[in-house]
C-alpha positions as CSV (number, residue, x, y, z in Angstrom):
1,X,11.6,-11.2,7.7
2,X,8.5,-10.3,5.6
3,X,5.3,-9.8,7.2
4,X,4.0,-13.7,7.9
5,X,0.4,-12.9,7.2
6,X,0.8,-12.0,3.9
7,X,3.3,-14.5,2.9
8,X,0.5,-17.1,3.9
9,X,-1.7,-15.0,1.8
10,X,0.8,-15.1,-1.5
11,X,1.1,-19.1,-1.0
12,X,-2.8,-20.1,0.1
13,X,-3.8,-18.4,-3.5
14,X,-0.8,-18.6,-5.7
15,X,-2.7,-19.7,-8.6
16,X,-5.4,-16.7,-8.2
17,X,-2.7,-14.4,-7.8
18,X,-1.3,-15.2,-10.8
19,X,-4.1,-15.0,-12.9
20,X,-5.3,-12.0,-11.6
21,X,-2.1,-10.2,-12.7
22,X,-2.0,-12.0,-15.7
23,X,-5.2,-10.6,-16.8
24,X,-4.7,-7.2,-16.1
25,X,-3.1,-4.5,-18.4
26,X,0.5,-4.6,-19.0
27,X,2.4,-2.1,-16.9
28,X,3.5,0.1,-20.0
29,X,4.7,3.1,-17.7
30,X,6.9,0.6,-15.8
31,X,8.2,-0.5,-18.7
32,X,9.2,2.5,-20.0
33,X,10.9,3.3,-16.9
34,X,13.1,0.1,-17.3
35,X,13.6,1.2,-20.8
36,X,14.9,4.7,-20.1
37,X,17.2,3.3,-17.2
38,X,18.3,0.1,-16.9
39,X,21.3,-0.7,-19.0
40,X,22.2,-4.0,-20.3
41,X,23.5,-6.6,-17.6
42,X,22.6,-9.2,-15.0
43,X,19.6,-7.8,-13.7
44,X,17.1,-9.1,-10.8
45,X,13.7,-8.9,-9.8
46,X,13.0,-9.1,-6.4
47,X,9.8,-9.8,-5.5
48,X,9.0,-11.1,-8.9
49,X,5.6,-12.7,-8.1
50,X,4.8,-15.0,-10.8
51,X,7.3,-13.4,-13.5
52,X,5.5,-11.6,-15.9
53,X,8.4,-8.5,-15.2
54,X,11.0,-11.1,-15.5
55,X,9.5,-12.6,-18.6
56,X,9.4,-8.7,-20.0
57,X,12.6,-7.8,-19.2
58,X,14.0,-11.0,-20.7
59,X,12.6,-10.5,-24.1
60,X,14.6,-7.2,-24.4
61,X,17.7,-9.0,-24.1
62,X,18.2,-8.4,-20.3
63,X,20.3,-11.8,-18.5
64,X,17.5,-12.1,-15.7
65,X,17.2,-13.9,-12.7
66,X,14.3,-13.5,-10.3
67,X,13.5,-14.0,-6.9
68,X,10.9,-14.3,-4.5
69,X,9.7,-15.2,-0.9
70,X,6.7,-17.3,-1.7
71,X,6.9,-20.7,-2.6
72,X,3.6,-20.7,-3.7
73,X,4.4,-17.4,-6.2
74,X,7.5,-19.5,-7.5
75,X,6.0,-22.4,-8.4
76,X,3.4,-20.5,-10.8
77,X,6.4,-18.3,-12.4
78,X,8.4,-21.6,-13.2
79,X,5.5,-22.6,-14.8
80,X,4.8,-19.6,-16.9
81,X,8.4,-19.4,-17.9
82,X,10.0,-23.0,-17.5
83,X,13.2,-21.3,-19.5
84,X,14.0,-18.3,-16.9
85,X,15.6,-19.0,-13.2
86,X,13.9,-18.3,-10.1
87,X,14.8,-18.7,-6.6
88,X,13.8,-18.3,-3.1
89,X,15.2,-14.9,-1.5
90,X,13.4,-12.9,1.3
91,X,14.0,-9.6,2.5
92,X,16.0,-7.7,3.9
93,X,18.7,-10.6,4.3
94,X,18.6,-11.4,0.5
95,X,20.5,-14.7,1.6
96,X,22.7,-16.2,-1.3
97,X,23.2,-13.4,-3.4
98,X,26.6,-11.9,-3.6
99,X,27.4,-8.0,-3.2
100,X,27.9,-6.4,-6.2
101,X,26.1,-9.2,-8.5
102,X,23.7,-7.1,-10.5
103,X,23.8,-4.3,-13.3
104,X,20.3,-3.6,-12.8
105,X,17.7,-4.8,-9.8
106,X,13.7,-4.2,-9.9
107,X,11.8,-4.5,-6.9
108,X,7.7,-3.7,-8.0
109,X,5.8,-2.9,-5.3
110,X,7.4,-5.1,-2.5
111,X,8.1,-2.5,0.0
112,X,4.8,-2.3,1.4
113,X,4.7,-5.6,2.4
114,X,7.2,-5.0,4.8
115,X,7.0,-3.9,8.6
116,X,8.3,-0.2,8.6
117,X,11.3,-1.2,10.6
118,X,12.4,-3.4,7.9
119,X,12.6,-0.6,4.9
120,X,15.9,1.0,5.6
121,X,18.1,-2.0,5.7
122,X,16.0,-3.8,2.8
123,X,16.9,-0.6,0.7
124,X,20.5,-0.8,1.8
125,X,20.7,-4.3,0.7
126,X,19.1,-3.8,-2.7
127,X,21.7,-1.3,-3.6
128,X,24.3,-3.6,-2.2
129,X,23.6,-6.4,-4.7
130,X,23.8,-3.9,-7.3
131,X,27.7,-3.1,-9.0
132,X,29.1,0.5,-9.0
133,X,26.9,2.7,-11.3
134,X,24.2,0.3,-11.1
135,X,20.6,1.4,-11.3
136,X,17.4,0.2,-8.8
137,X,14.3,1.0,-9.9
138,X,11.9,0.5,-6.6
139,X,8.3,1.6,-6.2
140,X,5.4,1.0,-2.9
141,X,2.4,1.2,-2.9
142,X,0.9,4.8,-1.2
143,X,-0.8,4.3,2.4
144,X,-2.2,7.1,3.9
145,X,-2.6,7.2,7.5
146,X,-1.5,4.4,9.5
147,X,-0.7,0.7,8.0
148,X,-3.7,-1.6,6.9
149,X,-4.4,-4.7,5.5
150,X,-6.5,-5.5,2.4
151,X,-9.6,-8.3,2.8
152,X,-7.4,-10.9,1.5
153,X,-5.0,-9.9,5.3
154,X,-1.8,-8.6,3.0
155,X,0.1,-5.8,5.0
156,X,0.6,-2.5,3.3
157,X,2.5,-0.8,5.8
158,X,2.7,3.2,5.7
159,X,5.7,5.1,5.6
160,X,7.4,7.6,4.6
161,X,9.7,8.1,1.8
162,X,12.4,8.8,4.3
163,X,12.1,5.7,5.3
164,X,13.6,4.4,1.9
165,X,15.9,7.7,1.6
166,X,17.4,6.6,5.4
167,X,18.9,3.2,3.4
168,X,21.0,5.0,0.7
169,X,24.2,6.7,1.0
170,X,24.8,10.4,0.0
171,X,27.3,8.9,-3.1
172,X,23.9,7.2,-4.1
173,X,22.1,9.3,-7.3
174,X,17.9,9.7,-7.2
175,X,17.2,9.7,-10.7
176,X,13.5,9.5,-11.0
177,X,10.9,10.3,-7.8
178,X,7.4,10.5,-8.2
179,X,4.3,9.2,-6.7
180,X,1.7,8.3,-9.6
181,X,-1.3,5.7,-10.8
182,X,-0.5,2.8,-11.6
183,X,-1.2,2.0,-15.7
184,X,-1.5,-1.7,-14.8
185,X,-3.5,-2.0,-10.8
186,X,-4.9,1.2,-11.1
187,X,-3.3,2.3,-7.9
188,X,-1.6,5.2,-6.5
189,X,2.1,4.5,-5.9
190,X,6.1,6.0,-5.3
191,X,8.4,5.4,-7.5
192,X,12.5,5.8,-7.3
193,X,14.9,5.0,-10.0
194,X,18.7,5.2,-8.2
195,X,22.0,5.2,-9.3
196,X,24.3,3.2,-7.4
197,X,27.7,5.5,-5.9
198,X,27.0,7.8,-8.7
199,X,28.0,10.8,-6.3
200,X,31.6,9.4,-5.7
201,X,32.1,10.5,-9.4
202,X,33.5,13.5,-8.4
203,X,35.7,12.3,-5.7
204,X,38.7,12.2,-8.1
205,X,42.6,12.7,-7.1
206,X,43.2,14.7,-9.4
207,X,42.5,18.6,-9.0
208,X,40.2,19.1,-11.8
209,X,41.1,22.0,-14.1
210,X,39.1,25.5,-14.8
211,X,40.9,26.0,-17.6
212,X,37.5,25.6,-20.2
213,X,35.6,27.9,-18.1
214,X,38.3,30.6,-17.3
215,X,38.7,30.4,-21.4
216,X,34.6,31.1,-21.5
217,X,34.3,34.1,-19.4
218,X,37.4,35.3,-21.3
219,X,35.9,35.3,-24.5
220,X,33.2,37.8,-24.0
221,X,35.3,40.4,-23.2
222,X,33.1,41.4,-20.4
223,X,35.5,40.5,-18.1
224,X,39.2,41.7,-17.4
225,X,41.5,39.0,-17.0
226,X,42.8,40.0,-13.8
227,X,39.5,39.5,-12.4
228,X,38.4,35.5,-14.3
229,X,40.8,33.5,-12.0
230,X,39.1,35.1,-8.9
231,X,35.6,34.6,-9.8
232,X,36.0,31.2,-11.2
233,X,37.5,30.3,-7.5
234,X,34.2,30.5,-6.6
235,X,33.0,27.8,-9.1
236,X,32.7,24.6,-7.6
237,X,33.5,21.1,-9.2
238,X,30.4,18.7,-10.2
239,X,30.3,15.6,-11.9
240,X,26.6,14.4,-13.0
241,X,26.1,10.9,-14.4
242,X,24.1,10.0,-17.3
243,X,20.1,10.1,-16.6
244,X,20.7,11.8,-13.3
245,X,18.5,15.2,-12.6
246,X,20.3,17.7,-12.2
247,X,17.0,19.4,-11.1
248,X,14.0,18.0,-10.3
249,X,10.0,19.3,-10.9
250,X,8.8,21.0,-8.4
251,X,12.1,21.9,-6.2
252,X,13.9,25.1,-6.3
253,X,16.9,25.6,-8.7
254,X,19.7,26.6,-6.5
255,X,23.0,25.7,-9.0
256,X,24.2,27.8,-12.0
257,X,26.2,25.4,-14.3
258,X,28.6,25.5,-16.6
259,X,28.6,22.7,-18.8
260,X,32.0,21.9,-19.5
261,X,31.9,18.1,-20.9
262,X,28.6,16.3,-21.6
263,X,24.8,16.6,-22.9
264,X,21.3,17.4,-21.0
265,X,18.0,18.2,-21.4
266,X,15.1,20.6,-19.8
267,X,11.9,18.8,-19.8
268,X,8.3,19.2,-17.9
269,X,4.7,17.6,-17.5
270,X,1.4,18.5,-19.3
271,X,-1.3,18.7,-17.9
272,X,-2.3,15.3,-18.7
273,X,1.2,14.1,-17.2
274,X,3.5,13.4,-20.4
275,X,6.8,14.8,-20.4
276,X,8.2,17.3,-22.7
277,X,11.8,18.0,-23.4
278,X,11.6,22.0,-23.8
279,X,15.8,22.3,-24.5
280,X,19.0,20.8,-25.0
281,X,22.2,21.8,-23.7
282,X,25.5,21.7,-25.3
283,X,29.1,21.4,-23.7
284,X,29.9,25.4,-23.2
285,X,26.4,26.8,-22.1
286,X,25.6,27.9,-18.9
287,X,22.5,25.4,-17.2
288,X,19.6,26.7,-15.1
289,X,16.2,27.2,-14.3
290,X,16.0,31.2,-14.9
291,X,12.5,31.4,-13.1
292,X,13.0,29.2,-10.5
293,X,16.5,30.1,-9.7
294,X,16.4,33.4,-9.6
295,X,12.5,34.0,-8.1
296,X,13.3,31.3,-5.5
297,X,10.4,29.4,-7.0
298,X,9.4,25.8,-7.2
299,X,10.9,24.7,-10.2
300,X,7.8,23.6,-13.3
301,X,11.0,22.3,-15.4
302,X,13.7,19.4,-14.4
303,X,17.2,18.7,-15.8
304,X,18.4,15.8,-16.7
305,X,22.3,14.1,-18.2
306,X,21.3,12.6,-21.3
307,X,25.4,11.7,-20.8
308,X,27.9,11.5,-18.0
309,X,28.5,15.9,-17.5
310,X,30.6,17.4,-15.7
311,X,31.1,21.2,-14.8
312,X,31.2,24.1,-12.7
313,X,28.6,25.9,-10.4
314,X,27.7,28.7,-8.4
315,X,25.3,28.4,-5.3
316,X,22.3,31.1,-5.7
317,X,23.9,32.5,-3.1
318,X,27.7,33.0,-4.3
319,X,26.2,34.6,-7.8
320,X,25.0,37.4,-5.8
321,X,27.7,37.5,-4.2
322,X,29.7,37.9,-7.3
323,X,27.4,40.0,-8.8
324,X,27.3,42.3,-6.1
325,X,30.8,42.2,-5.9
326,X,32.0,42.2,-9.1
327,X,29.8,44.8,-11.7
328,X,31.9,43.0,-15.0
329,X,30.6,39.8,-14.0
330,X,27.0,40.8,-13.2
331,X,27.0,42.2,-17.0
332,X,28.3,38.8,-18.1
333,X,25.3,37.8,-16.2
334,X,22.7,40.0,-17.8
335,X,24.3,39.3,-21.2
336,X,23.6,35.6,-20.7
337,X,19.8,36.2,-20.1
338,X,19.4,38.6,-22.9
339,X,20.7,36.0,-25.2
340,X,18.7,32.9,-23.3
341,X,15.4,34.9,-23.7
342,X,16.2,35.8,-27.8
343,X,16.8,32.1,-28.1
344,X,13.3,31.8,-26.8
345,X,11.9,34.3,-28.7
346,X,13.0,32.4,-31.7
347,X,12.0,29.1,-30.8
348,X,8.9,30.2,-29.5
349,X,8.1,31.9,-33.3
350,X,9.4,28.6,-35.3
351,X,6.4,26.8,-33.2
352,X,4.3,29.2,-35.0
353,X,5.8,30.4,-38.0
354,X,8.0,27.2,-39.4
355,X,7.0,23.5,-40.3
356,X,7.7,20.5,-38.4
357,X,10.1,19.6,-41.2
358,X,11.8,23.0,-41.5
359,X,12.2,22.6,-37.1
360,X,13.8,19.6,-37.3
361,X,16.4,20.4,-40.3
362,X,16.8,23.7,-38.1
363,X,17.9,21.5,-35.3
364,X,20.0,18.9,-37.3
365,X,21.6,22.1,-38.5
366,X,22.7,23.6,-35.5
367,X,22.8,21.2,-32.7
368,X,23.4,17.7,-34.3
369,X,25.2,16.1,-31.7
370,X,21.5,15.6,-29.9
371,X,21.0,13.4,-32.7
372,X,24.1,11.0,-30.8
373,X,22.7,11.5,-27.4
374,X,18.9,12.0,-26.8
375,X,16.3,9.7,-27.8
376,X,13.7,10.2,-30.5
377,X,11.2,10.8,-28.4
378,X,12.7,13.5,-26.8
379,X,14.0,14.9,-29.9
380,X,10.2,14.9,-30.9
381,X,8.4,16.2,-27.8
382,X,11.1,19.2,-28.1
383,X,10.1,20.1,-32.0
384,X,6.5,19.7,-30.8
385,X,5.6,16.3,-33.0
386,X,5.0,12.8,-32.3
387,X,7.5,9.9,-32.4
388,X,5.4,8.6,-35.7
389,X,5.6,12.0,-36.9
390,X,9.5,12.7,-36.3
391,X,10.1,8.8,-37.9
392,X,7.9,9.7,-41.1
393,X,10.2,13.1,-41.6
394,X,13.4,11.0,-41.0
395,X,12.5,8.8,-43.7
396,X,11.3,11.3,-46.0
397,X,14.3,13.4,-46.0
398,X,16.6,10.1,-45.9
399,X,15.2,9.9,-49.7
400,X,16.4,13.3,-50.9
C-alpha cells in the first residue's frame, strides 16, 4: 500500500504535476540507460506518472504498457497519449499483472514514496513480473538522515540500498549501480539496472569442459603438461551475461579470467563523469584489473560483457596459491604482465604518435570482431574521438 498522503498529493494536483514535468528537461541520462539495456519486448513502467517515459520508450519501438497508482496521474497520461495503455497498479501487490509478463520493467523514482517496510517485497515483485533474463531498471530518490516529506506532504522515505538488495535473489545480475544527479529534476538519486536469474546461467547439467584453457597454458610452453590439468582444477566455472559487470568502479578486483567464449570491455569515468572504454577483450585473453587485483585496491576501472561470456577464474587468493606453489605457472604469470604492459606501451604511443584514422584502421585490423559487438560509442571513447568524429572516418574510408 503506498504511502496515503502522497497519493492524495499526486491526485489533488494531477494537472500541476504534469505540467511541471512536462516542462522540464528530458531525462537524456535515463534514456540512455534504457537504450544500453533494455532489449526489445513488452515492457512496463510502473509508476509512470503522466507518461512522458512511456511515450519515449514507445517511440523506439518498445510494446509499452504503463501503470500507476494515482487516478489523478492516469487521467493526465491518457490524455497526453490517448494511443498508449495505462492502468491502475499499486505497489507492492502489483494486482492483475501476471508473473513473468514483461521483457523489460522501469520504475523512475517510485521507491521513495514508499514506507521502508514496503521496499523489499516491492523489489521482489518487480523482478517477478519480469521473464527470465529480463532487465529492471529502478532508481530513488537519495534521503539522507531520517524520511521527510517535501511542502507539497509527499513521503521520501530513507533507506538503504540494502533495502532494495534484500528483494533480489543471488541468481539475480546488478548491472549498473550508482547514485548520481538527475539531468532532468536536478536531484541526487540511486540507480540499479538488474538482470533477471542471470546468475542461474551457470547452473548447467552438464560438466563444462577445460579443454580451451588446458589448450592455452599449453601453448606457451611455460608449463609441463603433467602439471596444466592440476592447475586448471583450480579454475573455477563462470558464465557472465551480456551487459553484466564483471567488475564494478570503485570495488576490489578479486577474479582472474580466462575468457573462453564471448566479448567485454574495460571502461572508467572522467573527471567530469563520462565513461570511457579503455580496452577490449577477445575470446583467449586473460581479464583483470592488474592494479586493483593485485595491490588490493579499489578498482578506477569496471568490466563489462558486451556478449553472453563464459570462462574460468582464479580467486586472488588461489593465484598465490599457485604461484607459490607452482614456479612454471608464476612465470606464465609474469609473462602475461610483461606482454599486458607492452600492449600498453603501444597504445599509449598511438594516442600520441598516430592519427585518429590510422587508430581506428589499426583496430579494424587487428580486432574486428569489436566492430560485431560493442557500440560506436564505445568503439570511439576507446580510440580517443567523438561519435561524430568516429561516423565522419567511417564514411570517409567507406569511399576508398
Amino acid at each position: 500500500m503506498p504511502d496515503q498522503q502522497t497519493l492524495r498529493v499526486y491526485d489533488d494536483a494531477a494537472p500541476a504535476f504534469a505540467k511541471e514535468w512536462g516542462e522540464q528537461p528530458l531525462p537524456a541520462d535515463l534514456y540512455r540507460l534504457l537504450s544500453e539495456y533494455f532489449e526489445p519486448g513488452l515492457t512496463a513502467d510502473i509508476g509512470c506518472g503522466s507518461g512522458r517515459d512511456l511515450a519515449w520508450l514507445a517511440s523506439q519501438g518498445f510494446s509499452v504498457r504503463g501503470f500507476d497508482v494515482s487516478e489523478g496521474l492516469l487521467v493526465e497520461a491518457r490524455k497526453r497519449y490517448p494511443a498508449l495503455s495505462f492502468s491502475h497498479a499499486e505497489l507492492p501487490q502489483l494486482g492483475g499483472i501476471k508473473p513473468m509478463t514483461f521483457q523489460n520493467v522501469l520504475c523512475e523514482t517510485v521507491l521513495m514514496h514508499l514506507e521502508p517496510g514496503l521496499i523489499a517485497a516491492s523489489v521482489r515483485r518487480l523482478l517477478d513480473i519480469l521473464v527470465p533474463g529480463g532487465v529492471l531498471y529502478l532508481s530513488w530518490r537519495v534521503t539522507e538522515g531520517a524520511s521527510q516529506r517535501d511542502k507539497a506532504g509527499r513521503l521520501y522515505a530513507a533507506f538503504r540500498k540494502e533495502a532494495v538488495l534484500e528483494g533480489m535473489s543471488p541468481a539475480d545480475a546488478v548491472l549498473y549501480d550508482r547514485e548520481e544527479i538527475s539531468e532532468s529534476s536536478g536531484k541526487k538519486i540511486h540507480r540499479l539496472v538488474v538482470k533477471k536469474g542471470a546468475g542461474l546461467l551457470s547452473g548447467s547439467d552438464e560438466d563444462p569442459s577445460k579443454k580451451a584453457l588446458e589448450e592455452r597454458l599449453q601453448k606457451t610452453s611455460l608449463i609441463s603438461a603433467s602439471l596444466v590439468a592440476e592447475i586448471v582444477e583450480r579454475f573455477q566455472h563462470k558464465l557472465i551475461a551480456r551487459n553484466e559487470l564483471q567488475l564494478q568502479v570503485g570495488k576490489i578486483a578479486d577474479e582472474y579470467l580466462y575468457l573462453e567464449k564471448g566479448f567485454m570491455r574495460s571502461f572508467a569515468y572522467t573527471t567530469e563523469g563520462d565513461e570511457v572504454t579503455t580496452n577490449f577483450y577477445l575470446p583467449g585473453q586473460m581479464v583483470f584489473e592488474a592494479s586493483s587485483f593485485f595491490n588490493r585496491t579499489r578498482s578506477k576501472e569496471g568490466i563489462q560483457a558486451l556478449t553472453d561470456c563464459e570462462g574460468w577464474f582464479l580467486t586472488y587468493r588461489a593465484l598465490n596459491d599457485l604461484f607459490h606453489g607452482f614456479p612454471e605457472f608464476r612465470e606464465f604469470g609474469r609473462s602475461m604482465l610483461v606482454k599486458g604492459f607492452a600492449d600498453l606501451k603501444i597504445r599509449m604511443l598511438s594516442m600520441i604518435t598516430e592519427t585518429a584514422e590510422e587508430r581506428y584502421e589499426q583496430l579494424l585490423q587487428d580486432q574486428p570482431e569489436i566492430f560485431q559487438h560493442a557500440s560506436l560509442k564505445n568503439i570511439a571513447s576507446y580510440l580517443g574521438i567523438t561519435d561524430t568524429s568516429l561516423s565522419r572516418i567511417r564514411k570517409e574510408l567507406s569511399k576508398r
